[in-house]
C-alpha positions as CSV (number, residue, x, y, z in Angstrom):
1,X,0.0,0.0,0.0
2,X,1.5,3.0,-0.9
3,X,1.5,6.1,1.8
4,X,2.0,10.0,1.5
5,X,5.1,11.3,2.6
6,X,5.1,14.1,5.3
7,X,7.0,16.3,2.7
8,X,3.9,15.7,0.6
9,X,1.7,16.6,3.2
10,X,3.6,20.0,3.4
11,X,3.3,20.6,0.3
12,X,-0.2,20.1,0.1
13,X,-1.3,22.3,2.8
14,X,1.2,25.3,0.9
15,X,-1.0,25.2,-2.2
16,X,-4.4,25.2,0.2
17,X,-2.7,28.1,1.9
18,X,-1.8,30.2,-1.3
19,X,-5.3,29.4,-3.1
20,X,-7.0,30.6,-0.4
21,X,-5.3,34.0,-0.6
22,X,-5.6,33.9,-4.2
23,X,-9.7,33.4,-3.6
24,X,-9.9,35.9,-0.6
25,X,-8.0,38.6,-2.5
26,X,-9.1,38.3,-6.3
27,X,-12.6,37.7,-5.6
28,X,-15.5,39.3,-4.2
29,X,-18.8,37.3,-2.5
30,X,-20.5,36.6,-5.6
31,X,-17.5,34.9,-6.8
32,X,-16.2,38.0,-9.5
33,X,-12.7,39.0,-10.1
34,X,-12.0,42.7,-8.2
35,X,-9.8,43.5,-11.4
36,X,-10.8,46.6,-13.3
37,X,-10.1,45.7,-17.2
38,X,-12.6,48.1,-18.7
39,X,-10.7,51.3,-18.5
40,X,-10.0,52.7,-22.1
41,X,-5.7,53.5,-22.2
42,X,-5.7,55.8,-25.7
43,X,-3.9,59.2,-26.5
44,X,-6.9,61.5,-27.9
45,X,-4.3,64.4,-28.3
46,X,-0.7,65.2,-27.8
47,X,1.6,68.2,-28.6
48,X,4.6,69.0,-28.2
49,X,6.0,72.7,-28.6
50,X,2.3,73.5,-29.6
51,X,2.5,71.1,-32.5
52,X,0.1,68.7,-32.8
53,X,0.4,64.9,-33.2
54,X,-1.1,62.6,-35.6
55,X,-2.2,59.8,-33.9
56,X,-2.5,56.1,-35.3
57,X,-4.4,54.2,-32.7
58,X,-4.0,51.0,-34.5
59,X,0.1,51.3,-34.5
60,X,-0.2,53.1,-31.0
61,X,1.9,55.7,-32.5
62,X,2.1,59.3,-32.8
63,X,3.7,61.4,-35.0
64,X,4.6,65.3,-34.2
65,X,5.9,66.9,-37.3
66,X,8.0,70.0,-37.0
67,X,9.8,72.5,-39.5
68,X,13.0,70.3,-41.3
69,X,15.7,72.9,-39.5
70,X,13.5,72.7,-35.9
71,X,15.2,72.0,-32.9
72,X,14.4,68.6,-31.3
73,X,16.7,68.3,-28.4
74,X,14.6,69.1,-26.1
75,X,10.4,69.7,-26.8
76,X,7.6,70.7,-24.3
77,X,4.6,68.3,-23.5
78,X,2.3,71.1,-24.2
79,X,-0.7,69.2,-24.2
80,X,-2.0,65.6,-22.9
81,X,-5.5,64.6,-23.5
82,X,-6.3,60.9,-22.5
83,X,-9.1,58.7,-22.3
84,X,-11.3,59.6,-18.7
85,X,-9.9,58.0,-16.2
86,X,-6.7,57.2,-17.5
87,X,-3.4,58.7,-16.1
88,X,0.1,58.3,-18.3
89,X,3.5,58.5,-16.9
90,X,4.5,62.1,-18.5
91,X,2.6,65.3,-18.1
92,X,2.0,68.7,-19.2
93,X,5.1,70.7,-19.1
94,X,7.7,67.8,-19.5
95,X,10.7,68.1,-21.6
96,X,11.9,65.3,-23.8
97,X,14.2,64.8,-25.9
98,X,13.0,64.4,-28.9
99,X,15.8,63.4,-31.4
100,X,14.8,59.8,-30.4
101,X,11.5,58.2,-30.1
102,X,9.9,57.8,-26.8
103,X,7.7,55.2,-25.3
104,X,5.1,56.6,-23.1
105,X,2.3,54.2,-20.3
106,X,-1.1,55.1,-20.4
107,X,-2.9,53.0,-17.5
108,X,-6.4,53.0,-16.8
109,X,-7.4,51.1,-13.6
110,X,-5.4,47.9,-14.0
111,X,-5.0,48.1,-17.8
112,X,-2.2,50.0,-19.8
113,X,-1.0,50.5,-22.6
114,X,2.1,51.4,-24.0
115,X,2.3,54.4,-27.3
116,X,5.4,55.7,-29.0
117,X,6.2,59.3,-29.7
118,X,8.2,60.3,-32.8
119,X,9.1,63.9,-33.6
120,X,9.5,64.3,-37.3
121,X,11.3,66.9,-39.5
122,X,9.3,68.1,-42.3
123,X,11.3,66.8,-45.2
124,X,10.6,67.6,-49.0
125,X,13.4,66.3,-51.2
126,X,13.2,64.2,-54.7
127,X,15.1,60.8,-53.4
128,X,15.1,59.3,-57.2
129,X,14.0,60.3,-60.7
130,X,13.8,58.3,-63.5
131,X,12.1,59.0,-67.3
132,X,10.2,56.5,-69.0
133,X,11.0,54.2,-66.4
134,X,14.4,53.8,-67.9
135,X,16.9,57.0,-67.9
136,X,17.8,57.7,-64.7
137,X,18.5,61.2,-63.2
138,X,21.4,61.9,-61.2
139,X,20.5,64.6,-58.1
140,X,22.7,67.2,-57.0
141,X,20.9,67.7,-53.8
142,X,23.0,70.7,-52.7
143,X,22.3,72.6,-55.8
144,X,18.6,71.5,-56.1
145,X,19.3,69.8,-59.9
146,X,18.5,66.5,-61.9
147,X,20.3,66.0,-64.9
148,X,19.2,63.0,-67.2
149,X,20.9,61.5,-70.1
150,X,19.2,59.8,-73.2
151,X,19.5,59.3,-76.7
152,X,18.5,60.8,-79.8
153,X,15.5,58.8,-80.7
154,X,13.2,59.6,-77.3
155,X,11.0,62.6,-77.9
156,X,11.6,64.9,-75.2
157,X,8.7,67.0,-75.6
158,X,6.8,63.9,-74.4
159,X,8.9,62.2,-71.2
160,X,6.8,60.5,-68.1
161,X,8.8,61.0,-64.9
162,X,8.5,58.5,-62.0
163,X,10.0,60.2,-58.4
164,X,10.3,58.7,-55.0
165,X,10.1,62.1,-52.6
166,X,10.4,62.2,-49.1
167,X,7.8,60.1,-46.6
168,X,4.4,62.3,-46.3
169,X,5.6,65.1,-49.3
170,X,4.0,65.4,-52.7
171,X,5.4,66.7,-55.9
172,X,4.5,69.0,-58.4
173,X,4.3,67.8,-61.7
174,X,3.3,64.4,-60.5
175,X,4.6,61.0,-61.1
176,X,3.5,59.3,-64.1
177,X,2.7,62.6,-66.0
178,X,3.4,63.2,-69.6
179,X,6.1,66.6,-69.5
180,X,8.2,68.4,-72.0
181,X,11.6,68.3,-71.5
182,X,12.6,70.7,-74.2
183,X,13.5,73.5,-71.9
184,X,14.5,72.9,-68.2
185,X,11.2,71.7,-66.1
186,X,11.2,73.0,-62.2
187,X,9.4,70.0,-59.7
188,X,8.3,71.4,-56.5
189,X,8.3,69.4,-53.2
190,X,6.1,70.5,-50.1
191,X,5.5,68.1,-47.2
192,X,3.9,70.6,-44.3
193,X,5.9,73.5,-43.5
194,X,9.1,72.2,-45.8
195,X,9.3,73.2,-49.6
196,X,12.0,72.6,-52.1
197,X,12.2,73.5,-55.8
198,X,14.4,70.7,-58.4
199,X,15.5,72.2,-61.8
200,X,15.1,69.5,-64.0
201,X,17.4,69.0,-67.1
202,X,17.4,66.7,-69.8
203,X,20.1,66.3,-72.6
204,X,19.8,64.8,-75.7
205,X,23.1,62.4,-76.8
206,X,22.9,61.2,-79.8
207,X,26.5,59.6,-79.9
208,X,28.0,59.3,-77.1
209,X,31.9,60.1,-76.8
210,X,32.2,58.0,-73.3
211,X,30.2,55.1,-71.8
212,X,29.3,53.5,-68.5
213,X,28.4,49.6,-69.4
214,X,27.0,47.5,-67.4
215,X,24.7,44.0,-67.0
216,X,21.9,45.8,-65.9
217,X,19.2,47.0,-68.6
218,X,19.0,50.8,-67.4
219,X,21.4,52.6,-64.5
220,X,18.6,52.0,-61.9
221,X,19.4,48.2,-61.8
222,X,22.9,49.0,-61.0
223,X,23.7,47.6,-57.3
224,X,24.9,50.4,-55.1
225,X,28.8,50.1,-56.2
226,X,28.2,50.3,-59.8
227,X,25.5,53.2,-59.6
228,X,28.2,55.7,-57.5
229,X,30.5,54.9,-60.0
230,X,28.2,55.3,-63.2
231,X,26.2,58.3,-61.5
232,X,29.7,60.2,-60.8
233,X,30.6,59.5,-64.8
234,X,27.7,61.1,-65.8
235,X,28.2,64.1,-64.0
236,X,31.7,64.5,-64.8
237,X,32.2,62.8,-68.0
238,X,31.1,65.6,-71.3
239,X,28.6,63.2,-73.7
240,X,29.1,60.5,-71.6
241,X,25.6,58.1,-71.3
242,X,25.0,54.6,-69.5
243,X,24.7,51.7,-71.8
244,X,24.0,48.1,-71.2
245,X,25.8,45.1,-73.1
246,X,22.8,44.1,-74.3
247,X,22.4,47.3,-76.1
248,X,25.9,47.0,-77.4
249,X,25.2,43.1,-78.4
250,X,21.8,44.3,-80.4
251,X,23.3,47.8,-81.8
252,X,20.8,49.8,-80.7
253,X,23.0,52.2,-79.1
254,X,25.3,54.4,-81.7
255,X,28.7,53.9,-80.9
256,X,30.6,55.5,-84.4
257,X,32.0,58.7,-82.5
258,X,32.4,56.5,-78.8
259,X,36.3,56.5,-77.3
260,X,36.1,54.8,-74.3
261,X,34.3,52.6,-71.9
262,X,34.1,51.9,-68.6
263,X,32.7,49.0,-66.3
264,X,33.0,48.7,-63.0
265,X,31.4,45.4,-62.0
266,X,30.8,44.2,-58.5
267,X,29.6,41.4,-56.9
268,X,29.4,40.4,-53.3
269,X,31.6,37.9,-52.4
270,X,33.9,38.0,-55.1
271,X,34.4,36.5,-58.7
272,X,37.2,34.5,-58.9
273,X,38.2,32.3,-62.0
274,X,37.2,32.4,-65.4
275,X,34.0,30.0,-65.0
276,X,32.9,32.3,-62.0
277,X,33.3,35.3,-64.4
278,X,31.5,33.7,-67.4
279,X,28.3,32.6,-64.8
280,X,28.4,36.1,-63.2
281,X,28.8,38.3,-66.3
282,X,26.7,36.1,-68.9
283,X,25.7,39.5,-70.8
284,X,29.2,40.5,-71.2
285,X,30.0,37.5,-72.6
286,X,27.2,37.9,-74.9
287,X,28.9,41.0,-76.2
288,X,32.5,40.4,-76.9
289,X,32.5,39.9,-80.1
290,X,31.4,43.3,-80.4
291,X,33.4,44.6,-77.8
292,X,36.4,43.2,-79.5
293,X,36.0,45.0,-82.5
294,X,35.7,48.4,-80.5
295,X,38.5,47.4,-79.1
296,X,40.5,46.4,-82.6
297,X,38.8,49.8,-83.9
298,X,41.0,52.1,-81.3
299,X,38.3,51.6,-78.8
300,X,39.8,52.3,-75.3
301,X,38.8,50.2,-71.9
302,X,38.6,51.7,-67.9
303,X,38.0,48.0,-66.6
304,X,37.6,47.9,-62.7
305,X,37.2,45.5,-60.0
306,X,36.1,42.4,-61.5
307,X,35.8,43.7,-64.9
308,X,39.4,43.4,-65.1
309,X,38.5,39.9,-66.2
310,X,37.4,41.1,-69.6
311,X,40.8,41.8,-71.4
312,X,41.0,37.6,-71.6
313,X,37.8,38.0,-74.1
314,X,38.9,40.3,-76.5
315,X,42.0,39.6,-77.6
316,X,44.0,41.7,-75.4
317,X,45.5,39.2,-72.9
318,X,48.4,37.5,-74.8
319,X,48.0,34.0,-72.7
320,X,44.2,34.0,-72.5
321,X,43.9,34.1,-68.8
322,X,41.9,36.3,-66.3
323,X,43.1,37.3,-62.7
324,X,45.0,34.8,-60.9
325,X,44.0,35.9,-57.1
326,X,40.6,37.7,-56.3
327,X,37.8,37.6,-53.7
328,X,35.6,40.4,-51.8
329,X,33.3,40.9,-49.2
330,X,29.4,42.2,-49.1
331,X,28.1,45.4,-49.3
332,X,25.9,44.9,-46.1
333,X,29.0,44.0,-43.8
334,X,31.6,46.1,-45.2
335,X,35.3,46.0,-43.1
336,X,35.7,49.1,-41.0
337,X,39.3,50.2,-42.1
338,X,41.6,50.6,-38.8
339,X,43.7,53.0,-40.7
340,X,43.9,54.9,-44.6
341,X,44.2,52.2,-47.4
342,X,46.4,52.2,-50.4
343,X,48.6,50.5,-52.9
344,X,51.9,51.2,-54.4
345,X,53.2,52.9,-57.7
346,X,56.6,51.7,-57.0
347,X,58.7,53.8,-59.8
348,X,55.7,54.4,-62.0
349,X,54.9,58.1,-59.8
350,X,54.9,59.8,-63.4
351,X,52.1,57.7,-64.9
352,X,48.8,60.0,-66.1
353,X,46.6,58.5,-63.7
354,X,48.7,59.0,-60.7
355,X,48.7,63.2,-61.0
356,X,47.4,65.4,-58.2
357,X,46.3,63.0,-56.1
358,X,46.3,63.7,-52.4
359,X,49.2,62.4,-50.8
360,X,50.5,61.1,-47.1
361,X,54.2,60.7,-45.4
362,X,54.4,57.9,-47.5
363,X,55.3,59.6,-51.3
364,X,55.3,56.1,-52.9
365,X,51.5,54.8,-52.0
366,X,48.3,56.3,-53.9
367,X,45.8,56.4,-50.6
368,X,42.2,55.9,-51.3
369,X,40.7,56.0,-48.0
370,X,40.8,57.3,-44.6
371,X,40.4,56.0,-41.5
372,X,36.6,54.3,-40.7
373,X,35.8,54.0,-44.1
374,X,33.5,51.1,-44.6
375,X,34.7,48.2,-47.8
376,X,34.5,45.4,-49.0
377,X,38.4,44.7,-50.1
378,X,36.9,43.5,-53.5
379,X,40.2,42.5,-55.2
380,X,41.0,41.3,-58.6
381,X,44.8,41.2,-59.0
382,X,47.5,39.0,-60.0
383,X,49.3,37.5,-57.3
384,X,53.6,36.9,-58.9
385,X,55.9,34.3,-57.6
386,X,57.1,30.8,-57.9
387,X,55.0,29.4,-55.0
388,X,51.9,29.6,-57.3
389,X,49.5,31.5,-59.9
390,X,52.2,30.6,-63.1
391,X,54.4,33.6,-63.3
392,X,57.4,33.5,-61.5
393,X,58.1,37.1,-61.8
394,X,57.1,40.6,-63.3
395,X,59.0,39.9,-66.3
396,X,57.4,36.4,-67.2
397,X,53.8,38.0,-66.0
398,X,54.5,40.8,-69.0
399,X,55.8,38.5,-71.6
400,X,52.9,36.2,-71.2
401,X,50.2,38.9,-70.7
402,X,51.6,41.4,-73.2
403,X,50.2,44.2,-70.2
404,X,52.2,46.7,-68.1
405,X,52.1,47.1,-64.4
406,X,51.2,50.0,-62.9
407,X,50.6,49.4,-59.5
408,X,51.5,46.9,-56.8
409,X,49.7,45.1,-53.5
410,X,51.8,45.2,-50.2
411,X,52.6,41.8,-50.8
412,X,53.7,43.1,-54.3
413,X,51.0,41.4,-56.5
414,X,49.9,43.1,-59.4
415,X,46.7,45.7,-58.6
416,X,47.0,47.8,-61.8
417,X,48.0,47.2,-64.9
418,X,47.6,48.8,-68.3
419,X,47.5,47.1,-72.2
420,X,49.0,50.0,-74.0
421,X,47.1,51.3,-77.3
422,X,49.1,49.7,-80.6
423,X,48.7,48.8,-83.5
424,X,45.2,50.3,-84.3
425,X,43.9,48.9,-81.0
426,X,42.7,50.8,-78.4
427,X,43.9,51.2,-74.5
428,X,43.1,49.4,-71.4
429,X,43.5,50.7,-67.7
430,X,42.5,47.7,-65.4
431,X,42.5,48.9,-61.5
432,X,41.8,45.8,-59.3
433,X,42.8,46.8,-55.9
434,X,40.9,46.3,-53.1
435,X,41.5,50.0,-52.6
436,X,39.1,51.1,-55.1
437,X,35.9,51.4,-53.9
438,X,33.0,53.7,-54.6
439,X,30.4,52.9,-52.3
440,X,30.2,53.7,-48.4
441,X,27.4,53.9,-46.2
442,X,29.6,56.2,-43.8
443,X,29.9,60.0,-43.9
444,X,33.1,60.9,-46.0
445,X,33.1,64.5,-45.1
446,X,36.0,64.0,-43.0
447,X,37.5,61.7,-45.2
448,X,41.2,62.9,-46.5
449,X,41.4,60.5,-49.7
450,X,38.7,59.2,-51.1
451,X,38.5,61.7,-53.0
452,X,41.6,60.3,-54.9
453,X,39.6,57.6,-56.8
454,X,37.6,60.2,-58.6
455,X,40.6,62.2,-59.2
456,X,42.4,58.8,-60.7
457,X,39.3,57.6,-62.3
458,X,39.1,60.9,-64.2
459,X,42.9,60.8,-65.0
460,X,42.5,57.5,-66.6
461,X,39.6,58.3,-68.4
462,X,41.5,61.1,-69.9
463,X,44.8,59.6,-70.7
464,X,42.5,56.6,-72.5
465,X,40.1,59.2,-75.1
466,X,43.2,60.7,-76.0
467,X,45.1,58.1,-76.9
């Protein structure tokens, strides 16, 4: 027969004990909880600095909006209207801080609730601008202008814009309507008490002297490396227009009075190998037969990153083969640099694409970044020695390449390098340093060197249309 244990007897009489109190306290006579649920916990108003909120009861949230240059550091509660009853845990007359968003309790009885406060700048700016869904417009925010590139054949007296503007503004003319583009077309922004006017430009190229190629159809496509890159070239290049290899591959861009072009093709996590390039560029591919006779026909190349593969499929690399030692990170998780980045010119300080660049105590290294710049050391290069990779040395890496280096790795492999315009045939500049990057989420304002890729990219640029 089995018997309790007087442990279990303890035990027993504990849980008696507690449910009694449980009973006794939660409960009145007629056997009903004393809990009060049925208080209401909602905002009805809130200001703060005597501007009112906008409140979304479903989201519990509520939005103040102020003037886009107002001060937010510290705001007034200067007025609290709640459901009856209900008390919260600020008041009238309370200072916050509002350059964050605040959580704030509302509690009626023995219910609350919990709402979040957001002060919000009045912001009206265009954040992108495209035309026909296709040519993209580059924004010079400072200066209030969109330029936009396209070819001869689109009538400009009848171009459809599509904009993102800021959250809450609307824009005047309005997405999706036919305008003529002939002369310069002003947009105008307003979201509250914030108003900005955008000039609007469009040129016409009809043959373009420079281009920017790339897989994507139109510039917008472009991943965030490729479109600072292209997006700078179209501000700074004269006649210059993006172009995809498609368009090259089907003719339907007018290349006749075209001198250079340039791709700049990323890809997170690196391409490395000729059968990685081929599944990663198919387009390219695609295209090099016609790329080869730009080439052939004095057509000059700015190949960079993992473009630098391209030279091996249009007859400019002597031996056929594509960068012996690359790989690269992703955009999302760039490396923070501990210190400024560069590489080496090691004798070649004369070169055209090395002038008036910014330099440090170092006279010899081309810096590209400062310190806390965010990359993703995408590298394409050609690693030289006997241990591996098939050239023992510079000299057997230039007889079997028929290319000239330029620029050198700390562990001296081969970052730059140039195919030198003979015999009819155009130039090629290939930069594959992890170095060169064009795309940072962090504020270069501070930065001392980055802007030495723009000044090299321009150099090379140069030095290639007037070969």
């Amino acid at each position: 027969m089995k018997t309790t244990s007087k442990f279990a007897h303890y035990i027993f009489a504990a849980l008696a004990v507690l449910v009694m109190a449980f009973t006794m306290t939660a409960c009145s006579d007629d056997n009903t909880s004393d809990l009060q649920l049925d208080g209401d916990c909602n905002v009805k108003a809130l200001a703060l600095d005597q501007y009112e909120g906008t409140i979304d009861a479903a989201s519990r949230t509520i939005v103040v909006r102020v003037p886009d240059t107002y001060d937010t550091k510290e705001m007034t509660v200067s007025k609290l209207e709640l459901s009856d009853g209900a008390t919260a845990d600020i008041t009238t007359g309370v200072k916050m801080n509002m350059t964050v968003a605040h959580s704030i309790r509302v509690t009626n009885a023995d219910v609350y609730l919990d709402w979040t406060v957001k002060a919000v700048r009045d912001e009206a700016k265009i954040l992108s601008f495209k035309l026909n869904g296709t040519y993209v417009g580059s924004i010079d925010e400072a200066a209030k202008t969109i330029t936009v590139f396209v070819p001869a054949d689109v009538d400009v007296t009848k171009l459809v814009p599509s904009m993102t503007v800021s959250d809450n503004a609307t824009v005047t003319p309005q997405n999706n309507a036919t305008v003529d583009f002939t002369h310069p077309v002003e947009f105008t922004v307003e979201n509250n008490t914030a108003k900005a006017v955008y000039t609007v430009t469009v040129t016409v190229i009809g043959k373009p002297s420079a281009v920017f190629v790339g897989l994507a159809q139109d510039m917008s496509a472009l991943n965030a490396e490729e479109a600072d890159a292209c997006k700078w070239m179209l501000q700074n290049v004269p006649n210059s227009l993006y172009v995809s290899f498609d368009a090259i591959q089907n003719g339907s861009v007018d290349l006749s009075e075209c001198k250079l072009m340039w791709w700049h093709f990323h890809k997170d996590g690196g391409v490395d190998q000729a059968p990685a390039f081929e599944k990663a560029a198919p387009e390219a591919i695609n295209a090099a037969a016609k790329l080869r006779d730009f080439y052939n026909n004095g057509g000059s190349f700015l190949l960079t990153r993992y473009a630098t593969n391209l030279p091996a499929y249009i007859g400019a690399q002597k031996d056929g083969r594509v960068p012996n030692n690359c790989w690269g990170g992703n955009e999302d998780s760039p490396e923070i640099t501990g210190g400024p980045w560069s590489f080496f010119m090691n004798g070649n300080n004369s070169h055209a694409i090395y002038q008036n660049l910014v330099g440090g105590d170092d006279s010899n290294a081309v810096l590209t970044c400062d310190t806390g710049y965010g990359i993703t050391n995408s590298t394409a290069q050609w690693h030289i020695g006997s241990d591996w990779g098939g050239y023992a040395d510079y000299a057997t890496w230039r007889n079997a390449t028929g290319a000239k280096d330029l620029g050198y790795g700390g562990d001296g492999a081969i970052v730059v390098w140039e195919f030198p315009a003979s015999e009819g045939k155009g130039g090629i500049v290939c930069i594959g340093s992890g170095c060169y990057d064009w795309h940072t989420t962090v504020d270069l304002s501070s930065d001392r060197y980055h802007k030495n890729v723009e000044t090299m990219t321009l150099n090379a640029i140069n030095y290639l249309m007037n070969k």
